[in-house]
Structures are given as C-alpha cells and as structure tokens.
C-alpha atoms as one frame of an Amber mdcrd trajectory, in Angstrom:
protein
  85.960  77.701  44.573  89.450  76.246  44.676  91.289  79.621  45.390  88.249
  79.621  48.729  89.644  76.586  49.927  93.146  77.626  49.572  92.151  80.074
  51.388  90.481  78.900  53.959  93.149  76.037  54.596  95.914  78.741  54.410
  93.860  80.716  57.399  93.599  77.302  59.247  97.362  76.600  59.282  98.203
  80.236  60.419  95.946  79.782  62.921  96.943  76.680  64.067 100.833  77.557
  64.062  99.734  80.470  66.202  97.885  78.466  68.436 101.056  76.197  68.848
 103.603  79.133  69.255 101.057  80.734  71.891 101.279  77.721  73.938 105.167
  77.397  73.838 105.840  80.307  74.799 106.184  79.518  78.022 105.041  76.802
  80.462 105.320  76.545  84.451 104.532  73.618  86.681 104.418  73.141  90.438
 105.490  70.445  92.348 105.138  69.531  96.302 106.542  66.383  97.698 107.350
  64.957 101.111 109.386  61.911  99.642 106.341  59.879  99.471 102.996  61.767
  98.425 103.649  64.220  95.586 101.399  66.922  93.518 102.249  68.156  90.651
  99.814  70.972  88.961 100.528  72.882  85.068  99.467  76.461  84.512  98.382
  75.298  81.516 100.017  78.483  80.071  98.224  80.940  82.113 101.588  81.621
  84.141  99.869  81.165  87.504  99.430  77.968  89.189  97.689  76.869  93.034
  97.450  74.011  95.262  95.572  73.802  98.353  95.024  70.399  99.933  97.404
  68.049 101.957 100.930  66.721 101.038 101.660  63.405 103.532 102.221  65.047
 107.048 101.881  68.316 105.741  97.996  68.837 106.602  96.980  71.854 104.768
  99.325  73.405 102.117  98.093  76.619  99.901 101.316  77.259  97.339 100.938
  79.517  94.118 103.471  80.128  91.571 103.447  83.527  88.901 105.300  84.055
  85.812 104.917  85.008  82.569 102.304  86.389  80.910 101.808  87.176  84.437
 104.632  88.652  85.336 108.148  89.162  83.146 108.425  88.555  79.706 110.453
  85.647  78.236 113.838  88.089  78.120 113.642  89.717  81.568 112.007  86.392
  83.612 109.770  86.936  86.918 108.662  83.990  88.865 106.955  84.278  91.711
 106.103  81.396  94.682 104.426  82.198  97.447 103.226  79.248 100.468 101.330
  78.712 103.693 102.336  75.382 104.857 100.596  73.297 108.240 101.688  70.674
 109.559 100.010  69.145 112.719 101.206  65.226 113.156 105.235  65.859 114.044
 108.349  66.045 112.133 108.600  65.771 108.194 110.174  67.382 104.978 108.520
  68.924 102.175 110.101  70.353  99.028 108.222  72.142  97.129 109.580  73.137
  93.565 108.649  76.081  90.854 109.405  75.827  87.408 109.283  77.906  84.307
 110.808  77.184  80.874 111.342  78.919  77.392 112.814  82.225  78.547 114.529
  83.619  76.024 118.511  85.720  75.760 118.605  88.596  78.294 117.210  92.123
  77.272 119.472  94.566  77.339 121.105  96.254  80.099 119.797  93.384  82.344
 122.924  91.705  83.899 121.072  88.728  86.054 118.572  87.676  88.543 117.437
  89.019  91.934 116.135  85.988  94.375 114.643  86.909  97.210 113.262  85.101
 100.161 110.884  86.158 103.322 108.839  84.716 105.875 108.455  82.706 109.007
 108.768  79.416 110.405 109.154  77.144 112.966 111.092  74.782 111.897 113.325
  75.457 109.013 113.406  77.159 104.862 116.198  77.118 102.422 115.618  78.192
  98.411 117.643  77.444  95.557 117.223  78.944  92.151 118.600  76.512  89.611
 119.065  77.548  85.507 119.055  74.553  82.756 120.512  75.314  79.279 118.427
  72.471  78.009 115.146  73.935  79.136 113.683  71.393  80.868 111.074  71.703
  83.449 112.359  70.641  86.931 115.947  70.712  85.365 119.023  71.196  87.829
 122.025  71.708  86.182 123.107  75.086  87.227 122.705  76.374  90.781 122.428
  80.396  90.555 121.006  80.879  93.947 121.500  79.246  97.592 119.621  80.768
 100.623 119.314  79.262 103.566 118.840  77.338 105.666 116.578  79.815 107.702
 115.306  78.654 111.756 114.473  81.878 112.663 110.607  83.119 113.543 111.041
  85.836 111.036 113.808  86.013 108.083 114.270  88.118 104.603 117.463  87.543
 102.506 118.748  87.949  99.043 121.292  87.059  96.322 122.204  88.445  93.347
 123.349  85.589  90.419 125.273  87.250  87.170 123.331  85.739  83.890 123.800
  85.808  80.277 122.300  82.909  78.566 121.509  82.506  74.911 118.424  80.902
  75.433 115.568  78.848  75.731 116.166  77.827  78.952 114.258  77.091  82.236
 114.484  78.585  85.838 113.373  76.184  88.767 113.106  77.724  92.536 113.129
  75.390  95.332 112.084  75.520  98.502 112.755  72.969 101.257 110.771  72.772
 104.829 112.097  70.357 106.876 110.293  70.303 110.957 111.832  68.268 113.400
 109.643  68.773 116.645 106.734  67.398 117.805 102.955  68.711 117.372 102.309
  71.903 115.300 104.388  73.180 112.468 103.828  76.354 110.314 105.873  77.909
 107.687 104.881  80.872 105.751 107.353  82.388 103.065 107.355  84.270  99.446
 110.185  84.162  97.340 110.794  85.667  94.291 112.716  85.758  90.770 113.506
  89.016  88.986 115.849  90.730  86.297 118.243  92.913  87.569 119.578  96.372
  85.201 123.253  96.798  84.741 124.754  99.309  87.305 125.276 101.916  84.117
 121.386 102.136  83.409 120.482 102.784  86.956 123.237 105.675  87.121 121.906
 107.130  83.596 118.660 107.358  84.241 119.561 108.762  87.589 121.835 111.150
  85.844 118.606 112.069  83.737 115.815 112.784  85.996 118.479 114.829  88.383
 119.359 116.863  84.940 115.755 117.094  84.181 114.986 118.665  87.583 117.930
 121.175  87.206 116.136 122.171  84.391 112.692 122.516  85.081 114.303 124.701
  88.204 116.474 126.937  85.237 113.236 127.286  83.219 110.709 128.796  86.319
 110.387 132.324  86.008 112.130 134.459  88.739 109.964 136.104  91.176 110.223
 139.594  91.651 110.951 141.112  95.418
C-alpha cells in the first residue's frame, strides 16, 4: 500500500510540474489605452487574445493578437495583431500594445525578425517592435522595429531587425493611432512578427529544388521521332 501511494504522489507531482511548464511556456497579453481608460486582456496561454468594446473616445475597437501555440514556436517567434478601430466624438490617441514572453534562442539558420505593417486610416499609425532580455511583458528596452508614422488612406511597409538572443525574452509590438480632426475616425491595420532564414538557406534550398528539376528532366525517357 505504501509503494501505491508513492506512486500515486510521484504521478501527481509529474503532473503538476507539467501543468506548470505548460503554462510558462509562453504567455501574451493585450493592452489598449487612450491615456485615461485602459484594457488589458491575457490569452491565458491559448496564444490568441480579443477585445471588442470602447476605449475613451475610441467608440468601438475589435483588436486580436496571435502567437504561439498559435502561430511560431518559442525559437522562431510569430505574433500577430490585427485592429478595427472607430472613433466618432473628435480627436484622440490610442496605443494599443501586443506582448509575448518566454521565446527561447533562435533556431538555426534564422537571422531575425520580419515586421510588417498594412492598412488604412484617416488619421495616423506608427508600430514599434520592442525586444526585452529580461522577459517581461510590456518590457521596452530594445527597439528592433520603427514604422511609421503612416497618414496615408492606404499604406504597407516593412523592416527587417538582425536578432540573436540567448533567451527567454519577450517581444512587444506597438501600435499608436493618434486623430486630430473633427467627427469620424477609422483606422484599420494588421501587423505582423516573423522569423526570417539566413540568406544561405534560402539560396540552398533554391540550389536544391532547381538541381532536383534538372534531374527529374535527365531521368524522363527520350521520345522517339
């Protein structure tokens, strides 16, 4: 009976510990502020997170933000944040931040990060894409990223940002909407995170599937006049 509960309780702790390693792996919240009224949602280690309501002047907001398990894994990140963003009562500023921590050292052959940003708006958008050695939620200490700011009805940009941390650390995107006229604003934008292959890979496996080609061609019969 005691060599059961030994057992039993050695199960318990490995399932616990599990448990507890799941749920570090990696965590992402979202924030949206206007300087006054703020949100902040978890994923609750899902590695998607959405808001839809208001946020101060900003009448109707619906923001998601993807990473990993979602997309990624913790050595080649993804993060993903995607809004629709209404404001009907006049000028105001709302930044609206994505963060993601635990990631681990790079893969290999991956050389940095890809940011990219898209959209529309009528007022204007900037994105930064911060990194923070201590991997802290939120945390700014390293911009990788600038883009912006955007006034334009339509704009796509992106920036590539060298990277070769030991890990854990966290990546943080932020986004900044700032309206200055009267009446009706609307901003619509994705931006994205995403690992980026050394130069040498791409040309390799280029290399291969034109060599593999060749020789598919060298191995088809010859067809007789």
């Amino acid at each position: 009976m005691a060599t059961l509960k030994r057992l039993i309780l050695s199960i318990s702790v490995v399932l616990m510990l599990s448990m507890s390693a799941q749920s570090a792996d990696a965590t992402s919240l979202l924030s949206l502020s206007d300087g006054v009224s703020n949100v902040t949602l978890s994923d609750n280690g899902t590695g998607s997170v959405t808001y839809a309501g208001s946020v101060g002047n900003f009448a109707l907001n619906v923001t998601t933000g993807n990473t990993y398990p979602i997309l990624g894994t913790l050595s080649a990140p993804e993060l993903e944040l995607k809004s629709v963003d209404l404001s009907i009562r006049g000028a105001g500023t709302l930044s609206i931040m994505y963060s993601a921590n635990n990631f681990t050292a790079l893969a290999g052959g991956i050389t940095g990060l890809m940011t990219e940003l898209g959209g529309a708006t009528t007022g204007t958008v900037d994105l930064k894409l911060y990194m923070d050695a201590s991997n802290t939620l939120f945390g700014k200490t390293t911009l990788l990223a600038d883009l912006g700011p955007y006034s334009t009805s339509i704009f796509l940009n992106a920036a590539f940002s060298a990277l070769q941390p030991l890990g854990p650390y966290s990546l943080t995107l932020v986004a900044t909407i700032i309206n200055t006229k009267d009446g009706v604003n609307l901003t619509t934008f994705n931006a994205g995170v995403a690992p980026v292959p050394e130069p040498g890979t791409v040309l390799l496996v280029g290399i291969g599937l034109v060599g593999a080609a060749f020789w598919r061609t060298l191995k088809q019969p010859s067809v007789q006049a």
